[in-house]
N, C-alpha and C positions, 0 to 999 in steps of 0.2 A: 895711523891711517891718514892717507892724504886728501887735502877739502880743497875745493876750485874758489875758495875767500877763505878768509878769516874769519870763523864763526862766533858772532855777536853773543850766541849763546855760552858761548864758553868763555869769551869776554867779562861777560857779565858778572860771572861767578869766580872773578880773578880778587884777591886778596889785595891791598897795600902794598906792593913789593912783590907779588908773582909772578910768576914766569911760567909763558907759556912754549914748548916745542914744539909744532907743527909741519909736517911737509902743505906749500901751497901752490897749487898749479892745476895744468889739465891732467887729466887719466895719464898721459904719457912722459910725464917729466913736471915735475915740481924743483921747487926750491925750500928750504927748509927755513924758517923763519924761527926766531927766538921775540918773543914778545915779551917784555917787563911792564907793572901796572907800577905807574909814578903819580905823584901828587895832581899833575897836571896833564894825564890823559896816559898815556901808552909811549914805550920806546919800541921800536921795532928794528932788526936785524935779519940781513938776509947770511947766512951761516954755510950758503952753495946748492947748489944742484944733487937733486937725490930722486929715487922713485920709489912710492910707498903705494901700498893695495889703499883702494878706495875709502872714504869716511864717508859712513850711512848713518839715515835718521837727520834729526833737529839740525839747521844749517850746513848741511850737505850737497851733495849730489841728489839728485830726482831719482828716484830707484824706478822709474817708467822705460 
């Protein structure tokens, strides 16, 4: 599901070496990001253009 950021929350709970897949963008067109957790903060990769149904709840969208 696709988030309008990168949620911290899911950051958080990234391992040594994690990777995360994510589409990140507006309701209408995201890009999908590949994020690695490294010794010295985060790698991040944009992997193109895609569109995913929205992510709800903790570090999301406003469900208002």
């Amino acid at each position: 599901a696709a988030s309008p950021r990168l949620p911290r929350v899911l950051l958080e709970q990234m391992a040594q070496g994690g990777r995360l897949i994510i589409p990140v963008g507006s309701h209408q067109e995201q890009d999908l990001m590949k994020v690695v957790k490294a010794d010295d903060g985060y790698s991040i990769s944009n992997l193109g253009s895609c569109r995913f149904v929205p992510l709800l709840g903790n570090g999301a969208w406003d469900e208002s």
